[in-house]
N, CA, C and O of each residue as an XYZ file, in Angstrom:
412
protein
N       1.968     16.638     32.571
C       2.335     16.186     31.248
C       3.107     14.874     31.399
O       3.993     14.757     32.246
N       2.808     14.028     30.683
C       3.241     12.439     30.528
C       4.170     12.339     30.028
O       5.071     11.610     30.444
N       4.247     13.144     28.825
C       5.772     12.906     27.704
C       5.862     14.291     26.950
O       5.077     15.068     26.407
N       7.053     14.215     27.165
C       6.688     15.969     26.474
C       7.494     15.740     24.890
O       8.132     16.648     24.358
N       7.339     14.475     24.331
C       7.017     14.419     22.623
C       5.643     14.272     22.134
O       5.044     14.267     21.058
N       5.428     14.168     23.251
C       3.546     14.259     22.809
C       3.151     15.882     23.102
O       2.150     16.144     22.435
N       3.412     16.554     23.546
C       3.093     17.962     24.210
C       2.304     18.719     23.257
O       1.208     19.261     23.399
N       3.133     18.641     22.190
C       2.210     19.870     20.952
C       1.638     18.492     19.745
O       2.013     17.319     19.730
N       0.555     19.237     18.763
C       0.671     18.639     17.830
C       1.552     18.191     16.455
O       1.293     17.356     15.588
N       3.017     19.350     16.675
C       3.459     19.174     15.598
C       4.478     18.100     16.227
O       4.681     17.018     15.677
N       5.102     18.489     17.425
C       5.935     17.133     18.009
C       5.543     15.734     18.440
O       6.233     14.859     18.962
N       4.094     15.741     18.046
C       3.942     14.423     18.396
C       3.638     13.593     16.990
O       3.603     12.370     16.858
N       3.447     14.528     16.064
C       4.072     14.078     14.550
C       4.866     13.720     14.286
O       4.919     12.741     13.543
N       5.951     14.354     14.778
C       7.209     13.868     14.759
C       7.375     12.884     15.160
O       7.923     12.034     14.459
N       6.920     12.577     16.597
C       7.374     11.433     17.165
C       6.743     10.341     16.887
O       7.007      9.283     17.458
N       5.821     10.459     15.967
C       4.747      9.472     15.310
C       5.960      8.859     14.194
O       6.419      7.717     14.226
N       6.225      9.631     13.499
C       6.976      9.549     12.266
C       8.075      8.729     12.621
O       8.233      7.607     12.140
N       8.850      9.254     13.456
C       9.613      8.821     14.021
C       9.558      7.423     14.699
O      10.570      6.738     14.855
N       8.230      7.016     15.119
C       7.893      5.611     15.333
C       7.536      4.778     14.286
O       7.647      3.553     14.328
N       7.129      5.386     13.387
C       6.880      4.397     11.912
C       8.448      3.779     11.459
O       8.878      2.637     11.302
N       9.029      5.096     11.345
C      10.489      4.734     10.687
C      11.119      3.813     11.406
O      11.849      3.119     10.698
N      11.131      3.441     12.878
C      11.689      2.574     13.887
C      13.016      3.126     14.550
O      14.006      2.506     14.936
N      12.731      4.502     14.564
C      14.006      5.430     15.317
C      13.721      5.380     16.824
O      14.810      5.232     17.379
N      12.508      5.452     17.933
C      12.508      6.111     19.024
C      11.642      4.804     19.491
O      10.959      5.067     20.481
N      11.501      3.463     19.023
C      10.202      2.511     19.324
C      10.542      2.309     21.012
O       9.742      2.390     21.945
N      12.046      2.012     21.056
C      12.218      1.955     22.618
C      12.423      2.632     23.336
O      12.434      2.377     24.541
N      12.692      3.895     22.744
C      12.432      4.987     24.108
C      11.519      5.533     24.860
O      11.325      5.932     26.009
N      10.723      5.354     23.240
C       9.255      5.702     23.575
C       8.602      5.090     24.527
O       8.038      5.572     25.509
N       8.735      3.706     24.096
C       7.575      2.893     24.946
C       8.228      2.517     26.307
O       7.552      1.960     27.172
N       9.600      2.833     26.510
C      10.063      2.760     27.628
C       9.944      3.615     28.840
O      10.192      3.524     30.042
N       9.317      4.736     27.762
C       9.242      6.284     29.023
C       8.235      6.068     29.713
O       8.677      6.041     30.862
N       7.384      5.931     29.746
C       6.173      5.123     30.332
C       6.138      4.576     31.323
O       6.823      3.895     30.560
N       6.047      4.044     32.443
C       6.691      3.144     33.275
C       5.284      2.958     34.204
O       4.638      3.952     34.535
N       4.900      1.683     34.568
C       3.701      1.761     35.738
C       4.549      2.040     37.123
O       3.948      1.717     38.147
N       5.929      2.625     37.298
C       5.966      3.161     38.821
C       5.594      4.622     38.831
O       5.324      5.165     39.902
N       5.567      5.272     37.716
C       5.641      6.812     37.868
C       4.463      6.811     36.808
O       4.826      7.710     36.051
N       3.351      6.362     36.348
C       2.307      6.567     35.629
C       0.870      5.316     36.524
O       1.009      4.344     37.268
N      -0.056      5.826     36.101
C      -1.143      5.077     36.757
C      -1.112      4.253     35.374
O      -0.901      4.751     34.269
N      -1.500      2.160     35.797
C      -1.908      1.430     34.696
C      -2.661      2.271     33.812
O      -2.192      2.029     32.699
N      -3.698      3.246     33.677
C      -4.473      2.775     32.592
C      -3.694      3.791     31.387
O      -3.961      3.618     30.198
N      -2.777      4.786     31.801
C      -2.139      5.345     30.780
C      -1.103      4.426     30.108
O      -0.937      4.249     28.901
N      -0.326      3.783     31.322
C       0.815      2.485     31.009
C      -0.026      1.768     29.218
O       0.267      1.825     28.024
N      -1.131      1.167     30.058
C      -1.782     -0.034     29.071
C      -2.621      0.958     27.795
O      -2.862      0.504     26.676
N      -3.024      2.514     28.283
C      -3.593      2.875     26.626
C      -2.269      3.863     25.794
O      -2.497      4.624     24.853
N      -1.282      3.689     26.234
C      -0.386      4.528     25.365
C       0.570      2.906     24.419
O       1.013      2.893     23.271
N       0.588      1.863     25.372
C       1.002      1.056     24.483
C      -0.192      0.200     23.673
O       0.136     -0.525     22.733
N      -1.114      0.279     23.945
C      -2.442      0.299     22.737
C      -2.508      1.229     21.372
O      -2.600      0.852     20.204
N      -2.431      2.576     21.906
C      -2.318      3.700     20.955
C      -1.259      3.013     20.102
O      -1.536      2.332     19.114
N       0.107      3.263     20.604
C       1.557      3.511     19.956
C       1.674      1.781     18.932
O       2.305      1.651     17.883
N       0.976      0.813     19.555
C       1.218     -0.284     18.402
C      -0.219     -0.093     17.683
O      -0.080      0.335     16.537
N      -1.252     -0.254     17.976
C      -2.049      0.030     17.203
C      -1.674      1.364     15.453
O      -1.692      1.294     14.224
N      -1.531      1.874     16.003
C      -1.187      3.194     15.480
C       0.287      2.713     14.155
O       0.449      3.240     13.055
N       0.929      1.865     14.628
C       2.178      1.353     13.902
C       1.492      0.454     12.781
O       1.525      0.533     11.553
N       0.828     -0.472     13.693
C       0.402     -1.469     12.879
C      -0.724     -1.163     11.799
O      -0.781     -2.068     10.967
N      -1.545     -0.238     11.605
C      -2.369      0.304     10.824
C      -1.450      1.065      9.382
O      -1.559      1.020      8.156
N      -0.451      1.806     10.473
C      -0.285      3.062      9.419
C       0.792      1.583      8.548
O       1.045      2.073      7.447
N       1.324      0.419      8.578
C       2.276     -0.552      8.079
C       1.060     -1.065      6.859
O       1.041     -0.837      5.650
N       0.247     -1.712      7.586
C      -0.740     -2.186      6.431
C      -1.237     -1.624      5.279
O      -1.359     -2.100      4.150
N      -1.633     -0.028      5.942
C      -2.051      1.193      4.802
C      -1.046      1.384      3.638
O      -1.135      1.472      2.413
N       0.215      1.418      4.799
C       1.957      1.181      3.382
C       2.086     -0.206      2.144
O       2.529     -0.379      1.008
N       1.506     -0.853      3.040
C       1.623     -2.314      2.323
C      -0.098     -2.042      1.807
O      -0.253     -2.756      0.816
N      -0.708     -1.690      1.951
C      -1.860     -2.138      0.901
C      -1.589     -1.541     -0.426
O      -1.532     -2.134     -1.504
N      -1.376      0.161     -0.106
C      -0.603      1.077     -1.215
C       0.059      0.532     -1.824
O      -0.122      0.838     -3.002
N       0.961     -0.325     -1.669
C       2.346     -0.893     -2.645
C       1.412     -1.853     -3.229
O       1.234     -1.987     -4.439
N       0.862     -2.470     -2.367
C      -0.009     -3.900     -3.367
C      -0.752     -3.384     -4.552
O      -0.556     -3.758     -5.708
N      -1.629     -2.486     -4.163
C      -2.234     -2.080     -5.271
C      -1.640     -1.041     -6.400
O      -2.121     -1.081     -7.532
N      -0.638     -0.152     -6.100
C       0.642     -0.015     -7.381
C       0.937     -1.287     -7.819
O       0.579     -1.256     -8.997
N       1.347     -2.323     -7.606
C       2.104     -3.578     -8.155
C       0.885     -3.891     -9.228
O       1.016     -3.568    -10.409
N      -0.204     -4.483     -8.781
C      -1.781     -4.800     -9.294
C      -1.879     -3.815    -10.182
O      -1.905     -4.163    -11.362
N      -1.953     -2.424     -9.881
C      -2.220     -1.346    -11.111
C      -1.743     -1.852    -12.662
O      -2.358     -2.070    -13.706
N      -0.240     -1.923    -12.230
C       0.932     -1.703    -13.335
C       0.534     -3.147    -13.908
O       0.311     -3.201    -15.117
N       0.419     -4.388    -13.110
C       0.465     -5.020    -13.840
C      -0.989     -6.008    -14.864
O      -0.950     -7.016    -15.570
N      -2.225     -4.974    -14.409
C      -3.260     -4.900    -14.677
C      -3.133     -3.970    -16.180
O      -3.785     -4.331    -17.159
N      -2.139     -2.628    -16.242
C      -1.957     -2.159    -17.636
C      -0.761     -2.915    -18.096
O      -0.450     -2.323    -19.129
N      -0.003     -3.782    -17.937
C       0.776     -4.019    -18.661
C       0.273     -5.847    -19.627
O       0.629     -6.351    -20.692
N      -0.647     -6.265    -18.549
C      -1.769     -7.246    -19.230
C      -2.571     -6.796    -19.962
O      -2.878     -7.686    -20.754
N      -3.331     -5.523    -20.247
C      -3.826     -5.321    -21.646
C      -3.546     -4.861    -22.420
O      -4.178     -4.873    -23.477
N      -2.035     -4.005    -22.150
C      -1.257     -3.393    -23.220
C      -0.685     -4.486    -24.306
O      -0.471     -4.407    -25.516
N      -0.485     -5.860    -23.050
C       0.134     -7.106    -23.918
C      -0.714     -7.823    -25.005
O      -0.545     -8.156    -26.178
N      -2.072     -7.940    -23.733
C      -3.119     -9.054    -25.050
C      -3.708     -8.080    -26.080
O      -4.406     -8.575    -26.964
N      -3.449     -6.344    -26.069
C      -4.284     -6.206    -27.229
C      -3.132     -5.882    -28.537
O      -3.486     -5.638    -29.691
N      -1.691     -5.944    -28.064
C      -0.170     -6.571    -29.179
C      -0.536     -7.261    -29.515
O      -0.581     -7.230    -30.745
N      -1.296     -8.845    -28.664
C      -1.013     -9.876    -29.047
C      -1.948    -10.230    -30.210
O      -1.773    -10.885    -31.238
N      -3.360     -9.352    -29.528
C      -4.704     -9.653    -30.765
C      -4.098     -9.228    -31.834
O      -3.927    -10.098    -32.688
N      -3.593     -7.851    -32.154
C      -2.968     -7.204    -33.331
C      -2.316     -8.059    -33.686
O      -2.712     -8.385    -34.805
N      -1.098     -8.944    -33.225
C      -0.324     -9.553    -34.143
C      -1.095    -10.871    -34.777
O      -0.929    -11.355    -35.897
N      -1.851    -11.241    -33.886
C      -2.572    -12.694    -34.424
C      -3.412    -12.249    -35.701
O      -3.458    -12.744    -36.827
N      -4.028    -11.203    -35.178
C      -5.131    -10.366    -36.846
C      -3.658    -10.409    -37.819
O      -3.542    -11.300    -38.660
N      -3.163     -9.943    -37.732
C      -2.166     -9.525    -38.826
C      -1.343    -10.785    -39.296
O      -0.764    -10.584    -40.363
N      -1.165    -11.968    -38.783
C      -0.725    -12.825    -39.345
C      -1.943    -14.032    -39.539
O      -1.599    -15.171    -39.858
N      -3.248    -13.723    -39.342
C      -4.196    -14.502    -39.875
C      -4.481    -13.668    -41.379
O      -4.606    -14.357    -42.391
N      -4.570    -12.278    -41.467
C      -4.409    -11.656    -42.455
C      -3.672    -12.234    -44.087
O      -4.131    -12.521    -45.193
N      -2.252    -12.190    -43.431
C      -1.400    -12.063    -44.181
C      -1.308    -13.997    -44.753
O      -0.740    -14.330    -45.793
N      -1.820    -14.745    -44.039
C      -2.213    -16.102    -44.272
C      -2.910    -16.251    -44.949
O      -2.549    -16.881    -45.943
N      -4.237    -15.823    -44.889
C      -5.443    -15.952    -46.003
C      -5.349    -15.575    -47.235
O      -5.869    -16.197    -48.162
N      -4.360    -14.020    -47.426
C      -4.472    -13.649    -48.264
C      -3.407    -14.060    -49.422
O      -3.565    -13.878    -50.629
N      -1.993    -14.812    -48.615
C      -1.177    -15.498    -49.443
C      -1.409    -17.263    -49.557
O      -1.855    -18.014    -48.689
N      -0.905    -17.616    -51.033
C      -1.771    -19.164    -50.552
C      -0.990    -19.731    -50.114
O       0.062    -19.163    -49.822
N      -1.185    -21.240    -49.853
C       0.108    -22.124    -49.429
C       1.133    -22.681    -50.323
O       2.243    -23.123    -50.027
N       0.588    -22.587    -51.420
C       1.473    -23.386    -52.560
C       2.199    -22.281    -53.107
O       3.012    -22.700    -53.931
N       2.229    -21.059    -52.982
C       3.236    -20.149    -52.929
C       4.511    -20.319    -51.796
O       5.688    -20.350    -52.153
N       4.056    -20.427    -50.316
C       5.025    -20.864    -49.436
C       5.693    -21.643    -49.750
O       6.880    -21.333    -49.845
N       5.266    -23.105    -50.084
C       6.159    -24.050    -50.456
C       7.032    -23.897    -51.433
O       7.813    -24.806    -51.711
């Protein structure tokens, strides 16, 4: 066994989680070492462990982008169809009063 936060599946959730949040980034990748591991685990666990960061960051940030876009995709037609209503209603209220009353 290489790391025993990887050992089970629920602890290496954890320690996943735990690498997103930026609690264990250097212990983790420090436990590792090419004197006491052969290169190709060295070079695919720090493949995995940033790969793995950098995906699950973008997926966070695409999510937020497209909440932001949502809201402000309904709050642009909630606005222009106020705005049609108010323009009908004061083209309305124009036609139907004359001008030489205004004055």
């Amino acid at each position: 066994m290489y790391m025993l936060q990887f050992s089970s599946v629920i602890t290496a959730g954890e320690c996943l989680f735990a690498l997103i949040s930026g609690d264990e980034i250097f212990a983790t990748l420090s436990f590792i070492t090419t004197e006491d591991h052969p290169m190709a685990i060295f070079i695919f666990s720090r493949i995995y462990l940033i790969s793995f960061m950098t995906i699950f960051i973008f997926a966070i940030a695409n999510l937020f982008v497209a909440l932001i876009m949502d809201s402000y995709e309904t709050v642009k037609v909630t606005t222009s169809k106020h705005y049609v209503s108010v323009c009908h209603a004061r083209r309305t209220f124009l036609t139907k009063v004359h001008f030489s009353e205004l004055c």
